[in-house]
N, C-alpha and C positions, 0 to 999 in steps of 0.2 A: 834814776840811772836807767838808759836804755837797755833793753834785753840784747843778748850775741843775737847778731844777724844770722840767721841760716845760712848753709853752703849751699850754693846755688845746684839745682839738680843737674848734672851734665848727661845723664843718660839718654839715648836717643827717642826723640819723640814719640815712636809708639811704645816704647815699651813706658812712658809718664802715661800717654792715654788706655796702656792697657791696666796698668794701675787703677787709673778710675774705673774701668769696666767690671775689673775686681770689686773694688767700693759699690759700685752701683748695685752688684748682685747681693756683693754681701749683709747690705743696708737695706736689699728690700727682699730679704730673706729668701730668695727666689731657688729651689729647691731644684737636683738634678732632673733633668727634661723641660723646665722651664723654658717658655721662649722670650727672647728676650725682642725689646721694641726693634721694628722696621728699621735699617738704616739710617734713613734721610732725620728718622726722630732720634735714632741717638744719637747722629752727629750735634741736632740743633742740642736736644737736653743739655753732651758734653761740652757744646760749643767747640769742638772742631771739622775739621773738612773731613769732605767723606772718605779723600784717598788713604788720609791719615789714621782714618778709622779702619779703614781694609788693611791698611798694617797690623794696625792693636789687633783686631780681633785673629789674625794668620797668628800671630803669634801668640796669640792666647791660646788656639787650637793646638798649637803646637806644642805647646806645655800642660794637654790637658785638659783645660779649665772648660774651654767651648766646643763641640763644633756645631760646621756650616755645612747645614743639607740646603745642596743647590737646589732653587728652588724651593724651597720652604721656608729656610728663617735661619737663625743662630739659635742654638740651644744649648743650657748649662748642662758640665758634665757632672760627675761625682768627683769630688773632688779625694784624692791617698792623699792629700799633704794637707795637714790643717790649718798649720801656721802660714800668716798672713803675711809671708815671705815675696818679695819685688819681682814683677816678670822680668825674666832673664833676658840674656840679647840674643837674637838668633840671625845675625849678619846686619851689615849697613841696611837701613833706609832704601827700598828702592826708587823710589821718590826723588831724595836725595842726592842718589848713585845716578839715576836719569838727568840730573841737575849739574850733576860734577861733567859726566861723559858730556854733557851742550858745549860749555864752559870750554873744555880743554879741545873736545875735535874740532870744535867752532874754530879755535885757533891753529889746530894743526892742518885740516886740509885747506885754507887760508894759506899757511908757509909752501906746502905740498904742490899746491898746483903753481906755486912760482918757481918748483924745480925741478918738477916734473919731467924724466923722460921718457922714451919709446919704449923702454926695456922696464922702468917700471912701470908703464901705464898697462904694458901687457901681462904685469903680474895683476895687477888690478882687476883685468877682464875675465882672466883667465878665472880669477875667484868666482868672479861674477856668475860665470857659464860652470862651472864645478855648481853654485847655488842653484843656477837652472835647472839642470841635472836632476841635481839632488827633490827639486821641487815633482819634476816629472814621472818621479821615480816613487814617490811618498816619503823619500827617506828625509830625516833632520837636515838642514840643512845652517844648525847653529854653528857648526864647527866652521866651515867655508863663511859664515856671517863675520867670524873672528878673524879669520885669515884677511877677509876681505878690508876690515878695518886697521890693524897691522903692516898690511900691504902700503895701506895710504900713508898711516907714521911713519914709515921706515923714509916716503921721501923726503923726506926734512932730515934724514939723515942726525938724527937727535934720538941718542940710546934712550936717555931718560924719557923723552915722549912717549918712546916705543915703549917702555915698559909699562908706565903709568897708562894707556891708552889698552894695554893688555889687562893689570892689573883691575880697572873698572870694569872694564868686559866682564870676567871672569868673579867678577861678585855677585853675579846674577845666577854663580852652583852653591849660592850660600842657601841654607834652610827658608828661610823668609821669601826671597826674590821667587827659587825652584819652585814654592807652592804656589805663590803668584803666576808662575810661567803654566804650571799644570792646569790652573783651573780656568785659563785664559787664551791660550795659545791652539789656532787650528792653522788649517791649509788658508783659507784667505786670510789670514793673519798677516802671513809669512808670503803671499802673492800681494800682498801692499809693501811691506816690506821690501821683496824683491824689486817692483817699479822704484819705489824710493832711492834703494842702491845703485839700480839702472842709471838715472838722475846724475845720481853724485857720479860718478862713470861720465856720463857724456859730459860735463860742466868742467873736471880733470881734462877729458880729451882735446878741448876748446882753451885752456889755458886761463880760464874764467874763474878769477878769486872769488868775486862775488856772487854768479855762479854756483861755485864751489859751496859755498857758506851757506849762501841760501840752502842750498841741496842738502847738507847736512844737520842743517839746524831744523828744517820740514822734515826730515828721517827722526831724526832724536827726540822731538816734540810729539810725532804721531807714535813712534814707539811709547814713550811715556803714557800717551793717553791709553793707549792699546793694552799695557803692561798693568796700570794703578787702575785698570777696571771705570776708565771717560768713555773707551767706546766698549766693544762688544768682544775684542781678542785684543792679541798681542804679542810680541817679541821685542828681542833686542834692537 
């Protein structure tokens, strides 16, 4: 007689790979201030990618278990809990989240620049130049980042887009994403960032679907890289 199948683990992937990185310390006995291997080896060890591994290990810091002195390495904390209790979730995937927000503005400023008019184009700019501003000034310029993608959903005149294209956005104040955003995010970050929006701006003003699409899918892909730690900084 066949044994019951196990239920399939539905928890999101870092928190299965921070599991192992649990196992791994606890199996090689690796005592508080231990460092643990280079990145690049404990991706190959666990056999997953590395972006997937900069999730595990945020969120292992974040419960505790590690941290990450920039420039140095990962090292084990002391652990107050003994029990060999399942790392918690500490917001979507931003990996993931990066994946969903292609998916969906790919398709909205695609509908957007077919209905595009003068009055919203100029709410569009307007965000734009509020983000200039803001860049010229030192100050954040996340909030005008949001408006400025908002602005584009509202042309499709489609609640639901608008709120789902808000709702992704805004995953990025969850515990996980915020650590990711702090250890990665400067001024030339956010001056790539800024020419990418420019982009989607002129490609809207041209009436340019494709264009359009392009512009946003090269926004959302360099943000990704920027954000999961492919290049050197990052934003939304």
């Amino acid at each position: 007689m066949l044994p019951p199948a196990k239920p399939a683990d539905t928890r999101r992937l870092y928190q299965q790979i921070a599991d192992q990185i649990r196992t791994f310390i606890r199996e090689g006995n690796l005592p508080p201030g231990a460092r643990l291997p280079p990145e690049r080896e404990l991706a190959l060890q666990l056999c997953v990618s590395r972006p997937s591994l900069r999730e595990a290990l945020i969120a292992l810091e974040i419960d505790g278990r590690i941290e990450i002195r920039m420039g140095s390495g990962v090292y084990v904390c002391a652990s107050q809990d003994t029990s060999e209790r399942a790392t918690p979730a500490v917001g979507e995937s931003p990996s993931e989240m990066m994946q969903a927000r292609a998916m969906l503005e790919g398709s909205v400023v695609t509908l957007a620049s077919a209905r595009v008019t003068s009055q919203q184009l100029e709410r569009v700019k307007n965000c734009l130049e509020d983000m200039r501003q803001d860049g010229l000034h030192g100050r954040s310029q996340l909030e005008n980042d949001r408006r400025f993608h908002l602005a584009i959903a509202e042309m499709t005149e489609n609640s639901v887009l608008v709120r789902l294209v808000g709702e992704l956005f805004d995953g990025r104040h969850s515990p996980i994403s915020s650590r990711m955003s702090a250890s990665t995010e400067d001024s030339q970050a956010w001056k790539a960032a800024f020419a990418e929006h420019e982009a989607i701006y002129r490609a809207l003003e041209a009436r340019d679907p494709q264009a359009a699409v392009a512009a946003m899918l090269h926004h959302l892909s360099a943000s990704h890289a920027r954000w999961t730690g492919e290049t050197q900084a990052s934003v939304p």
